[in-house]
VOBA-1610 file (N, C-alpha, C; in pm, whole numbers, padded with zeros to 5 digits, always signed):
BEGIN
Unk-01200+00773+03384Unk-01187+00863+03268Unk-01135+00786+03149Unk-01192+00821+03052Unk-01148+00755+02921Unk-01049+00856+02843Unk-00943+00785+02774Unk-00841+00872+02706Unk-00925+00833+02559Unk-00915+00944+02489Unk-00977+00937+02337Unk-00859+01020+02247Unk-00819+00935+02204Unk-00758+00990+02064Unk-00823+01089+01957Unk-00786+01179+01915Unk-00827+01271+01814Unk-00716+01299+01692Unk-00768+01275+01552Unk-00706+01314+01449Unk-00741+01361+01356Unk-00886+01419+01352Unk-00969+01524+01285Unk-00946+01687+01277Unk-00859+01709+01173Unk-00876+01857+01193Unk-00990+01924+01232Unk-01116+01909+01159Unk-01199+02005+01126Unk-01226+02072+01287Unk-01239+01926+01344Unk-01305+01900+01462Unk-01234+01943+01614Unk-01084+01912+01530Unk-00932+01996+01649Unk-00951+02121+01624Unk-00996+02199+01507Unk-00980+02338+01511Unk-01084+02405+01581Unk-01246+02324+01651Unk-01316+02362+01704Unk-01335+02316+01857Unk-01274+02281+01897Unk-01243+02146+02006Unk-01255+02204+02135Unk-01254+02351+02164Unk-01278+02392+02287Unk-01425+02408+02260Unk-01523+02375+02175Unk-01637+02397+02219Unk-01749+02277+02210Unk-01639+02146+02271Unk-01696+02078+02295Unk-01676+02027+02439Unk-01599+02139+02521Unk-01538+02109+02656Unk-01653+02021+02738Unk-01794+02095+02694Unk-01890+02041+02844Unk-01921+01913+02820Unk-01902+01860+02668Unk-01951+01725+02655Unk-01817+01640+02716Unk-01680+01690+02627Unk-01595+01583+02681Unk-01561+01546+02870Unk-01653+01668+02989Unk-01678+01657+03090Unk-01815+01569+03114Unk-01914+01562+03057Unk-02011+01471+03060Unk-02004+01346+03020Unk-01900+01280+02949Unk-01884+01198+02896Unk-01757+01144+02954Unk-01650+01201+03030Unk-01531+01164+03094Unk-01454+01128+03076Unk-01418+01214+02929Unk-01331+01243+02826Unk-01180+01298+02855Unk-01093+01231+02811Unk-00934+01301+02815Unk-00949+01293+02683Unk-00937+01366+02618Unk-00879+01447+02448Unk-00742+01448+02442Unk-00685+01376+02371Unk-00557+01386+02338Unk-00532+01419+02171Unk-00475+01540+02144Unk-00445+01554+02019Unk-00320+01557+01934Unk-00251+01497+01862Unk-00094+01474+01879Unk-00099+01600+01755Unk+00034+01585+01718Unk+00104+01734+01622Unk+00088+01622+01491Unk+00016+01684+01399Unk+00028+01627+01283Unk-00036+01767+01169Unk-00079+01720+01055Unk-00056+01809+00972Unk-00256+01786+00867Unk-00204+01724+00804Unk-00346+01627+00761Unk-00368+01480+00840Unk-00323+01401+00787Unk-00314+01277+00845Unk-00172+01255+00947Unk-00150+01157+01026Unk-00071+01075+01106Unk-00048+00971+01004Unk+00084+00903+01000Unk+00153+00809+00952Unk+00056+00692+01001Unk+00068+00541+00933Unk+00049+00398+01001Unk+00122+00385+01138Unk+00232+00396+01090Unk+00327+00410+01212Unk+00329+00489+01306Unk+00304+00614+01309Unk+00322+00661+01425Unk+00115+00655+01474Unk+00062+00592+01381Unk-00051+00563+01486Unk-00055+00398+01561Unk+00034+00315+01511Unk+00070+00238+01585Unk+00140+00215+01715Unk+00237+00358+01692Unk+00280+00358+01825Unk+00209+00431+01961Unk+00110+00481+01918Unk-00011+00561+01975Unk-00130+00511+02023Unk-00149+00442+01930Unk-00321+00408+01959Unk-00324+00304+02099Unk-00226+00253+02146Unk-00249+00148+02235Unk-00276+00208+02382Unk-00202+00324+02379Unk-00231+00412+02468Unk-00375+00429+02526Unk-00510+00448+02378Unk-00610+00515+02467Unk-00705+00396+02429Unk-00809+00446+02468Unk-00970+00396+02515Unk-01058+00410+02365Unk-01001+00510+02300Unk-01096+00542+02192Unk-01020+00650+02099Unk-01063+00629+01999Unk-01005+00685+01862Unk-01123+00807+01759Unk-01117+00915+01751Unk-01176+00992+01661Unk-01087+00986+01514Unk-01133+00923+01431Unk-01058+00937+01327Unk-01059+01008+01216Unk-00990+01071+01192Unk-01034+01217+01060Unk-00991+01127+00928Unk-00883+01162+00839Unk-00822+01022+00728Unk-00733+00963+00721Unk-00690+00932+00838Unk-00512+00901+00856Unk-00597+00745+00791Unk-00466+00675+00775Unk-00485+00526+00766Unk-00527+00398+00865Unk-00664+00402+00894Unk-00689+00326+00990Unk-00702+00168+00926Unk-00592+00101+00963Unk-00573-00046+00892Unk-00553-00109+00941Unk-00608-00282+00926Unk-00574-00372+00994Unk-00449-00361+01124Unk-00332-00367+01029Unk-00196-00324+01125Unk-00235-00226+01260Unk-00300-00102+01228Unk-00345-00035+01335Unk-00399-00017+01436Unk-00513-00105+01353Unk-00596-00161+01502Unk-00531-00294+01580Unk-00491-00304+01527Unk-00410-00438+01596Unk-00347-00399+01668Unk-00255-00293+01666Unk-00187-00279+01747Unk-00263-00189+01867Unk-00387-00127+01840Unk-00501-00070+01953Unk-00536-00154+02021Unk-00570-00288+01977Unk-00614-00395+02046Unk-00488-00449+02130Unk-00354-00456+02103Unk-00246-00481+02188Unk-00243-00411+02298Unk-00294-00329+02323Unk-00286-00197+02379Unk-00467-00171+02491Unk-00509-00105+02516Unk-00640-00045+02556Unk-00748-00003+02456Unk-00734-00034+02333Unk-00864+00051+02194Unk-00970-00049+02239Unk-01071+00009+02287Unk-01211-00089+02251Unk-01295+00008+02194Unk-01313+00106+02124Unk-01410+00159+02038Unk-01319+00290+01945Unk-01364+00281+01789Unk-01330+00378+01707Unk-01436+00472+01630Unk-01441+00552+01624Unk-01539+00659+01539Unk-01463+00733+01415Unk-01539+00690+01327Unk-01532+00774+01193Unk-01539+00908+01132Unk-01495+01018+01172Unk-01586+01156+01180Unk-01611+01165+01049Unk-01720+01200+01032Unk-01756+01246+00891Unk-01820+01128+00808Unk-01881+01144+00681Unk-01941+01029+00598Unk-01796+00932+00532Unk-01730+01000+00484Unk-01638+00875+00416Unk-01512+00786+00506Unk-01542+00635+00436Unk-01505+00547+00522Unk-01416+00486+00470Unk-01348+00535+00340Unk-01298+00458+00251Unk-01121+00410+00335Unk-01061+00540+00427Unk-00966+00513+00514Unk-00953+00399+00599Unk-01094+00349+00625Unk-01101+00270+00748Unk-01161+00159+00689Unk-01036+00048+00773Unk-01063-00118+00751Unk-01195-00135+00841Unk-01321-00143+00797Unk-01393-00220+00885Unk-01364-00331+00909Unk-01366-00464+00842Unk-01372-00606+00823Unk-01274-00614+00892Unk-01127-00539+00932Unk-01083-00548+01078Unk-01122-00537+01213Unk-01180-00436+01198Unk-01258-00408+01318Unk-01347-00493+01369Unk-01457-00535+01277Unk-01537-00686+01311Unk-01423-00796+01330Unk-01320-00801+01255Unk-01258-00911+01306Unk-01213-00944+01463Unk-01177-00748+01468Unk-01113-00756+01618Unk-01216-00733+01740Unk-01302-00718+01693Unk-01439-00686+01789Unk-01442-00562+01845Unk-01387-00462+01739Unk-01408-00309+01810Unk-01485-00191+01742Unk-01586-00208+01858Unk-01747-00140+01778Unk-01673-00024+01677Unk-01749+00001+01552Unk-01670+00135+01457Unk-01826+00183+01396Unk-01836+00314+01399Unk-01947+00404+01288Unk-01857+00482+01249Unk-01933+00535+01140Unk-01928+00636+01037Unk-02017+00789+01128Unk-02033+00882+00998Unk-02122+00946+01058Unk-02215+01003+00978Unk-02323+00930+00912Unk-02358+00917+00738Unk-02444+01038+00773Unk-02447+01109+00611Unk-02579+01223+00581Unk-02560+01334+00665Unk-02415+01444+00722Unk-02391+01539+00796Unk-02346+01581+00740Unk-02301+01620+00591Unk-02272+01665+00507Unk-02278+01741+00338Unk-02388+01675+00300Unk-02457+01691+00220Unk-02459+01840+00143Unk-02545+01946+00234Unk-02579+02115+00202Unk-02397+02127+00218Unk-02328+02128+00307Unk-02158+02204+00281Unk-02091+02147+00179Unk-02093+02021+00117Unk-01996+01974+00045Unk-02069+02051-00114Unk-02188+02030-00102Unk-02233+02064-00242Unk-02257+02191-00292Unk-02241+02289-00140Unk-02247+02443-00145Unk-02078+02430-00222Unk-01952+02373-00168Unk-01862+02411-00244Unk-01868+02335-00409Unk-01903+02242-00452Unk-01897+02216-00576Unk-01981+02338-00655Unk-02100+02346-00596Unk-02196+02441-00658Unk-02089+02592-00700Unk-01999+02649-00583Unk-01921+02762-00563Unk-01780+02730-00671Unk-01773+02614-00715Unk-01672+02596-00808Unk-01714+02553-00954Unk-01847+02554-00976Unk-01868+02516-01090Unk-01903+02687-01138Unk-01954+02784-01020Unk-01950+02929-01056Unk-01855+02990-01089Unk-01746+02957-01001Unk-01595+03031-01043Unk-01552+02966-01139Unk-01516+02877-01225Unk-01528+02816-01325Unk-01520+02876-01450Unk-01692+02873-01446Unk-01711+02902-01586Unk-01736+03040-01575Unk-01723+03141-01465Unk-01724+03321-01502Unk-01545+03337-01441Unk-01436+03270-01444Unk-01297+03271-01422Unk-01299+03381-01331Unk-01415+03356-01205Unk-01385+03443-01082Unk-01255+03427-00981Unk-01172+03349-00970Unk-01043+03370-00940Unk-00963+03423-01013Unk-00949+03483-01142Unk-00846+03530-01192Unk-00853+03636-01241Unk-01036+03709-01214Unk-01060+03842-01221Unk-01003+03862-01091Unk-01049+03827-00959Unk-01010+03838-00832Unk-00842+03897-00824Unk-00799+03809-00877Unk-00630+03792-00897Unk-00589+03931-00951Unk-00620+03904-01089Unk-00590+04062-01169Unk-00629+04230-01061Unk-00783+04152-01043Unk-00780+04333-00975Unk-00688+04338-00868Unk-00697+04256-00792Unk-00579+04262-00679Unk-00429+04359-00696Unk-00415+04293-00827Unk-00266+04311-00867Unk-00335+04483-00991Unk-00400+04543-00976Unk-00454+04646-01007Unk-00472+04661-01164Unk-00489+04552-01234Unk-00526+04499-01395Unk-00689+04497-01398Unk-00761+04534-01472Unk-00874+04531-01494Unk-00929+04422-01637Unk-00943+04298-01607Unk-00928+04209-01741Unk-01105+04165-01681Unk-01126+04151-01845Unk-01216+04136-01870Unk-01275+04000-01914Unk-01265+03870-01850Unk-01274+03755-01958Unk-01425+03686-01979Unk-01380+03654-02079Unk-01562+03628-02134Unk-01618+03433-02090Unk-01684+03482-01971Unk-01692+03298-01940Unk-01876+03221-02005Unk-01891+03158-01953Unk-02011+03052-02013Unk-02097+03071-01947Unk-02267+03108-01963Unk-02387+03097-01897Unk-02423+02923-01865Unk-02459+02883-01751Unk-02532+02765-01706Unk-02656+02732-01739Unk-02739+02821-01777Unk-02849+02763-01840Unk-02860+02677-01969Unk-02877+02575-01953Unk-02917+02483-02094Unk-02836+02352-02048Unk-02703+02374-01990Unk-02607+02330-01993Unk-02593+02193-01941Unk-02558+02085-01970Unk-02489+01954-01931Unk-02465+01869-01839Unk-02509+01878-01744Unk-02405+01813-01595Unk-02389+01634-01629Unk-02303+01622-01601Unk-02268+01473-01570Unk-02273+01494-01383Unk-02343+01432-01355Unk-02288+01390-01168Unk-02298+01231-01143Unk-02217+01257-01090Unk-02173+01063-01031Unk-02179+01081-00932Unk-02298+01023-00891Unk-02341+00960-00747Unk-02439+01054-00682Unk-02522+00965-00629Unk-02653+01064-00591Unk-02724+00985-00489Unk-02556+01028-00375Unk-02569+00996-00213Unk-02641+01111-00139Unk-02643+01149-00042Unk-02669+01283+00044Unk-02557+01402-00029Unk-02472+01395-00064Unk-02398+01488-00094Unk-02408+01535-00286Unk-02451+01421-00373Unk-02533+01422-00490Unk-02654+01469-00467Unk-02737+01415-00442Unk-02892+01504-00425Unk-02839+01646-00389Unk-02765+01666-00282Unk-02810+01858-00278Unk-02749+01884-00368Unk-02671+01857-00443Unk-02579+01920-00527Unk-02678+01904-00637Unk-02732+01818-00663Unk-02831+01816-00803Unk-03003+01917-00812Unk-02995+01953-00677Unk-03120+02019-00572Unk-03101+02164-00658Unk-02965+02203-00618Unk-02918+02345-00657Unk-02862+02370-00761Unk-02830+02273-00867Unk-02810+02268-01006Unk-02883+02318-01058Unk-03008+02233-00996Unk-03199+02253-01112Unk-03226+02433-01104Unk-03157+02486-00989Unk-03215+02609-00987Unk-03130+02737-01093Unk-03027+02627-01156Unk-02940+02721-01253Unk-02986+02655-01381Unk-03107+02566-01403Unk-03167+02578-01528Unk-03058+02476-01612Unk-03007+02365-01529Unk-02907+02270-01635Unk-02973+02184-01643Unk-02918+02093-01758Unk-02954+01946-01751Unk-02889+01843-01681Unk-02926+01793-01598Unk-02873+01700-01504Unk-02916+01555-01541Unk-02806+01476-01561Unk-02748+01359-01575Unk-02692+01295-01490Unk-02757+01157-01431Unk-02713+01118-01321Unk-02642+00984-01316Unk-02566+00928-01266Unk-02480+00776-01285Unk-02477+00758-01149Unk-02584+00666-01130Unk-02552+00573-00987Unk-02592+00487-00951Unk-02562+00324-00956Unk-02633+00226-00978Unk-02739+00167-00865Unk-02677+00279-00786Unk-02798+00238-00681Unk-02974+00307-00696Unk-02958+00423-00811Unk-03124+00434-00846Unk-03157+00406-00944Unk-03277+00426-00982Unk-03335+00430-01072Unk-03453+00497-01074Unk-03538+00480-01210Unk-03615+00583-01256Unk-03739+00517-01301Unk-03882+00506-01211Unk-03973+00394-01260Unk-04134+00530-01235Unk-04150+00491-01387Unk-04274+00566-01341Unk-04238+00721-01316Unk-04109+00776-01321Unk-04091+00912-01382Unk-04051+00987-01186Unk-04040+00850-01135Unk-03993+00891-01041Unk-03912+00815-00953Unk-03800+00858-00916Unk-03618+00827-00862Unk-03638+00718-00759Unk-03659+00572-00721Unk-03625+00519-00655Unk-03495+00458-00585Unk-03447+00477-00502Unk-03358+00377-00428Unk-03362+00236-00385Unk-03264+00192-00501Unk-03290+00005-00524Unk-03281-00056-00363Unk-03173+00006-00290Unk-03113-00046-00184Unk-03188-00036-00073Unk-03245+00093-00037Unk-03371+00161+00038Unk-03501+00208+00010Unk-03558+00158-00016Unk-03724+00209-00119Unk-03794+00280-00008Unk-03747+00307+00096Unk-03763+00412+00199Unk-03765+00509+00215Unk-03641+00536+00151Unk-03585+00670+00141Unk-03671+00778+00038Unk-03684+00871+00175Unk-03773+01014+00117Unk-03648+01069+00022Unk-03701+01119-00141Unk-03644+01217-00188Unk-03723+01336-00261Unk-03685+01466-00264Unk-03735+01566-00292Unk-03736+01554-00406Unk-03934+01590-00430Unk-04004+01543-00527Unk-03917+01607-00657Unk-03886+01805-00653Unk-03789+01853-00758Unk-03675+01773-00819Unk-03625+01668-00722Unk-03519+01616-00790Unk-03540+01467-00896Unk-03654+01457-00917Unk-03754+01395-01042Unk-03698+01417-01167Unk-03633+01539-01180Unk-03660+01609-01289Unk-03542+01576-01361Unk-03431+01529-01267Unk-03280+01465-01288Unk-03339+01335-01407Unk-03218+01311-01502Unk-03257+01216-01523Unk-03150+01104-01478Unk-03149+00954-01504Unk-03076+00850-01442Unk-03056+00768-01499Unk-02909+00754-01588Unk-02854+00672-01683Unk-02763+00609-01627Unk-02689+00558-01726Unk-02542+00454-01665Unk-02424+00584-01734Unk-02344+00525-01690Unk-02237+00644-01685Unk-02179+00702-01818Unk-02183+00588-01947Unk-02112+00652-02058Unk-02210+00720-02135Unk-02374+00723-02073Unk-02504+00808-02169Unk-02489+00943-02060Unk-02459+00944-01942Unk-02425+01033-01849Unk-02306+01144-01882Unk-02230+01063-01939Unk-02077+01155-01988Unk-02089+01211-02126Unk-02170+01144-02236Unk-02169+01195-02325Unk-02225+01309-02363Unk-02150+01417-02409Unk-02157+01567-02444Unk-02180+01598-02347Unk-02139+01592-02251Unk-02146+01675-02117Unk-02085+01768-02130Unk-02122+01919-02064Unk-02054+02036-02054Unk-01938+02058-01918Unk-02000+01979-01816Unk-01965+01979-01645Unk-01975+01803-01574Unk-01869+01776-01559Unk-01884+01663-01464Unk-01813+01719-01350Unk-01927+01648-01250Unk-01904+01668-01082Unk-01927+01515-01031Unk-01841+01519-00938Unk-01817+01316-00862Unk-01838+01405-00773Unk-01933+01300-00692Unk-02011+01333-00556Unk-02019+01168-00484Unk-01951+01096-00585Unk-01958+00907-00516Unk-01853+00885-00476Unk-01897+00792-00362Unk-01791+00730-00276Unk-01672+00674-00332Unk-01556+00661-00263Unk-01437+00610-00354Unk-01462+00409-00242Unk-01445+00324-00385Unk-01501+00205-00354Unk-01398+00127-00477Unk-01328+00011-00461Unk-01324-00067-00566Unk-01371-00048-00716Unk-01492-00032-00677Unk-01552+00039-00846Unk-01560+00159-00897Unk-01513+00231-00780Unk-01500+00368-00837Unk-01345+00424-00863Unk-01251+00378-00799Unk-01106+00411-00812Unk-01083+00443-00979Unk-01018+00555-00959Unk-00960+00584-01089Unk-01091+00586-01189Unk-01192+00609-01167Unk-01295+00556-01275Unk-01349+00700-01385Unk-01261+00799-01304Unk-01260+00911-01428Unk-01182+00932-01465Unk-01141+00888-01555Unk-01033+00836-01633Unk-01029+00900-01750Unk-00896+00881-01819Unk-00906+00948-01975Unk-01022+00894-02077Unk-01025+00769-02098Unk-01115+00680-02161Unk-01262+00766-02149Unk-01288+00776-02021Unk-01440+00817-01953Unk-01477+00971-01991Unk-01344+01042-01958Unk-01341+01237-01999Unk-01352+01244-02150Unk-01358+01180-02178Unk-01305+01163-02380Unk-01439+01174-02374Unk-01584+01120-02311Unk-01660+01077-02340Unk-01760+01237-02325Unk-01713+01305-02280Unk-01757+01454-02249Unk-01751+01487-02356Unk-01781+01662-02369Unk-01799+01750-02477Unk-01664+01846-02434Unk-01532+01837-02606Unk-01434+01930-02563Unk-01445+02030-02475Unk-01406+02091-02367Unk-01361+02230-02291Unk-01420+02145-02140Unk-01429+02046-02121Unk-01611+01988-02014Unk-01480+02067-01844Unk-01536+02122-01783Unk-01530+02127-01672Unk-01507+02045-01562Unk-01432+01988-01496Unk-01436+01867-01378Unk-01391+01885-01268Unk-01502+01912-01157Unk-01529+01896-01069Unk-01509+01809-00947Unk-01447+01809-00833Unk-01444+01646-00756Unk-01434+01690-00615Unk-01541+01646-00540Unk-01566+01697-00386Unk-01597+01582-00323Unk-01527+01444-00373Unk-01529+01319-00307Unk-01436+01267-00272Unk-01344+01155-00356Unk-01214+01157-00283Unk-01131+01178-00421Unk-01047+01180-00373Unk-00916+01196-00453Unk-00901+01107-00596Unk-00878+00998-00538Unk-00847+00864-00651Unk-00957+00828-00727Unk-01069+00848-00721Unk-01168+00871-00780Unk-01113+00902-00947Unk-01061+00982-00949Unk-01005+01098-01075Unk-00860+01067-01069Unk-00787+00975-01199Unk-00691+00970-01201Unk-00608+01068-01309Unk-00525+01102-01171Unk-00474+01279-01197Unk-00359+01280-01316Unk-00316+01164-01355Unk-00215+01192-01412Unk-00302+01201-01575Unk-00375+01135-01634Unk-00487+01147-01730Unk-00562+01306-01730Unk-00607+01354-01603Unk-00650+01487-01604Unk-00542+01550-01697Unk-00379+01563-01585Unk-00361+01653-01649Unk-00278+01658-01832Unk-00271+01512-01852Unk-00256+01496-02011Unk-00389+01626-02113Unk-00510+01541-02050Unk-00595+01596-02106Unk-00609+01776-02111Unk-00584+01848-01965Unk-00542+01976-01968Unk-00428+02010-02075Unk-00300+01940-02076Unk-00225+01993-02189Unk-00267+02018-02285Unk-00360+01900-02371Unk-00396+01901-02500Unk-00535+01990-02509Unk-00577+02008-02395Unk-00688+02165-02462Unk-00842+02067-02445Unk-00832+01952-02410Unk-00960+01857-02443Unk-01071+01913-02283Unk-00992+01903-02173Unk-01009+01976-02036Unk-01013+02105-02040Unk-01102+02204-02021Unk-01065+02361-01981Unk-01063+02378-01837Unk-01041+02355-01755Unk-01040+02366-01616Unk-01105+02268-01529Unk-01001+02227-01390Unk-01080+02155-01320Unk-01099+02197-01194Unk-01204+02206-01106Unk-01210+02213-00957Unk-01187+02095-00847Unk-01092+02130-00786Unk-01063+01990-00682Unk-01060+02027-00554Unk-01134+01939-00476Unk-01168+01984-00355Unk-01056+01868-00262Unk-01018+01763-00334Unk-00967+01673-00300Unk-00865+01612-00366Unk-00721+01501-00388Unk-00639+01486-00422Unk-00595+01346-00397Unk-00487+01255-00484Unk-00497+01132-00458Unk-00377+01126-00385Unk-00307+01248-00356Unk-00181+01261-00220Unk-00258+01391-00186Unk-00252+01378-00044Unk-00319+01526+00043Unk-00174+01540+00133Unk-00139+01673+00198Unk-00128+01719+00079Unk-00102+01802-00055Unk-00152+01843-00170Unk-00132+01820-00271Unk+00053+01832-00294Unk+00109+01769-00378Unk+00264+01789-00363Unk+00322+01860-00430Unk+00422+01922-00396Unk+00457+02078-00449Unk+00516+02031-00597Unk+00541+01909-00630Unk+00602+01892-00780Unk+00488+01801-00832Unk+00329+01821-00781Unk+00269+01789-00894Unk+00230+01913-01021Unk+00213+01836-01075Unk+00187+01906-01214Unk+00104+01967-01240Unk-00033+01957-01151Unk-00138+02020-01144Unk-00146+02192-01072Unk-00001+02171-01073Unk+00059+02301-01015Unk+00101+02412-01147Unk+00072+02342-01220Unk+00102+02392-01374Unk-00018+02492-01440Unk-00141+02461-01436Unk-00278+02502-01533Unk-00320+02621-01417Unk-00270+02728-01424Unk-00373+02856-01346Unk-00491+02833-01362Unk-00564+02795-01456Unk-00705+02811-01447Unk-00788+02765-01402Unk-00701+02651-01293Unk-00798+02573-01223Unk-00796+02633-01085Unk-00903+02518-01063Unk-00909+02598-00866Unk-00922+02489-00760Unk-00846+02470-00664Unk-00825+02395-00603Unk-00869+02459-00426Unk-00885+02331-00333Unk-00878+02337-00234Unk-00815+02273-00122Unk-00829+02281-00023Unk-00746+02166+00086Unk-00810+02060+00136Unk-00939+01977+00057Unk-01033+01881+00131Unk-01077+01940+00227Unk-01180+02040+00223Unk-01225+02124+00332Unk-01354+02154+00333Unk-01432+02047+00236Unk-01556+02091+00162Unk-01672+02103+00278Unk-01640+01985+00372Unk-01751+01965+00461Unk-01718+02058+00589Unk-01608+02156+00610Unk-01578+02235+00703Unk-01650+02365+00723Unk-01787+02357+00753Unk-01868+02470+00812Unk-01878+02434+00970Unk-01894+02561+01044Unk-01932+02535+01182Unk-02033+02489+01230Unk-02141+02462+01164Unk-02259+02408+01208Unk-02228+02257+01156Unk-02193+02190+01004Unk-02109+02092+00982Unk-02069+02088+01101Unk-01954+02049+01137Unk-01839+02020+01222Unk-01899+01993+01389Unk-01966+02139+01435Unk-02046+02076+01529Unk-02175+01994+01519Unk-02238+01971+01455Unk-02312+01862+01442Unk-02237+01727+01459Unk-02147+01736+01342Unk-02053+01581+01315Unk-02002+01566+01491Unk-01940+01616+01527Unk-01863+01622+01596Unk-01952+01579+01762Unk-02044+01658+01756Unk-02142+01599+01888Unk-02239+01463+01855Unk-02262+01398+01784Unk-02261+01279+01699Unk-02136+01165+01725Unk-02017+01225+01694Unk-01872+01120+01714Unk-01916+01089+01847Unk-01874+01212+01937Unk-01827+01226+02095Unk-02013+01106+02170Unk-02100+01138+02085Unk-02168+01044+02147Unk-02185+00893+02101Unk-02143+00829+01964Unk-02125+00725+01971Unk-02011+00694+02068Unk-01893+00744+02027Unk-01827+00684+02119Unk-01846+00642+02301Unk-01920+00787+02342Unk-01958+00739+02481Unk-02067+00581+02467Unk-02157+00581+02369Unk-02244+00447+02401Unk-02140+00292+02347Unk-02034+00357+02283Unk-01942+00208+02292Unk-01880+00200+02401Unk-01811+00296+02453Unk-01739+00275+02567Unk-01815+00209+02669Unk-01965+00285+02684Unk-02036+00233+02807Unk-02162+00133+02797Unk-02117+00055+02654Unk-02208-00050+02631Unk-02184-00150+02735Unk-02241-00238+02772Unk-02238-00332+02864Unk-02195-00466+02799
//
């Protein structure tokens, strides 16, 4: 029997209904008490223990695996598409097979950006709010047709999101250096393989400061990478159209928060949606605790049940073909 570590919420909150696999596969599930993530440390003092690691976003780092490798770790899994937590170039160093779990996400993450660029601009949380509290307010928000998008990045989780834009009649503006636009139609520099839906043609595909300019709505849908850290920035939001909307269902640091919320003070920002945060999380004396009019979530974008079990019977089987690689 193999002991497997687990530190994936999405995936702990569904976990009895993967009983018959972790019996086909000869699985011990171990899930420790944590909250979002596990410390470095207390996954150091852990990981040596098992056979295999499900990792949700704790900090999987050099230090960590090292100390898995001191220990029993010969295989780790990534749940979900982003990898930005996890040292690979350790893992090759230490020789312990690691995937991701790319393109299982896409339709849930962009159903919630899509659901926050609606509440947004018709201030459906704070009609919600008022009637609750038995006030009948009336506030006057913005139609989407005609309108602006900036989107950054147009991975699996960009395309749907730009899929279901087109059907609210915006203009979509795209920043991602991995396509381009030849002949009036979207290639992928990296994969010239890759099938994309012919409707999403209609996007167009600039570099980022013809992308930002007069934008009504920016949404980040790109990976957090060296080149993307902090890269929506005050400098970059300036480059929008006053009131612009911002959006972020990728990672956290992506959007450096302390610039957001300058820009909210001074009126240049009218609201942002965050699905994600550059501390998760979010901390009770940030400041972003300040602007009602935004709308926030708990990094939960990709948490549907069909999500989750998909991802999740995907993990549980890479990991069985590392364990029982030869």
């Amino acid at each position: 029997m193999y002991n497997i570590l687990l530190t994936c919420p999405p995936m702990i909150n569904k976990k009895k209904l993967f009983e018959e696999l972790y019996q086909k596969y000869n699985f011990k599930i171990t899930i420790p008490k944590f909250t979002q993530t596990l410390t470095e440390e207390e996954l150091c003092q852990l990981l040596p223990e098992f056979d295999g690691w499900i990792i949700g976003d704790d900090p999987a780092t050099r230090k960590v695996f090292e100390s898995g490798t001191n220990g029993k770790l010969k295989a780790v899994v990534k749940w979900g598409v982003g990898v930005d937590n996890v040292d690979f170039e350790a893992c090759k160093d230490l020789n312990i097979p690691v995937t991701n779990i790319p393109g299982v996400f896409g339709e849930e993450v962009s159903d919630v950006a899509i659901g926050m660029l609606l509440n947004l601009t018709r201030r459906l949380h704070d009609i919600d709010t008022a009637t609750k509290e038995g006030k009948w307010i009336k506030p006057c928000g913005t139609s989407l047709t005609n309108k602006k998008v900036c989107l950054v990045g147009f991975g699996d989780i960009g395309r749907c999101t730009a899929r279901k834009l087109l059907s609210f009649n915006l203009n979509i503006s795209v920043s991602d250096p991995g396509f381009e636009k030849v002949d009036g139609k979207i290639k992928c520099k990296y994969n010239p393989e890759l099938k994309l839906d012919d409707a999403l043609n209609k996007v167009n595909i600039s570099n980022l400061e013809e992308s930002l300019k007069n934008a009504d709505y920016l949404i980040v849908t790109c990976s957090l990478n060296k080149n993307t850290y902090h890269l929506i920035n005050r400098e970059n939001i300036l480059k929008t159209k006053k009131g612009v909307i911002l959006i972020n269902v990728a990672r956290g640091s992506i959007v450096k928060e302390q610039d957001v919320v300058e820009l909210l003070k001074e009126g240049f920002i009218n609201s942002v949606g965050f699905d994600v945060f550059e501390n998760e999380p979010l901390n009770k004396d940030s400041k972003l605790r300040n602007f009602k009019q935004n709308f926030y979530g708990s990094h939960n974008g990709s948490n549907t049940l069909e999500g989750v079990i998909k991802t999740s019977e995907r993990a549980l089987k890479h990991m069985f073909e590392f364990l029982n690689k030869n």
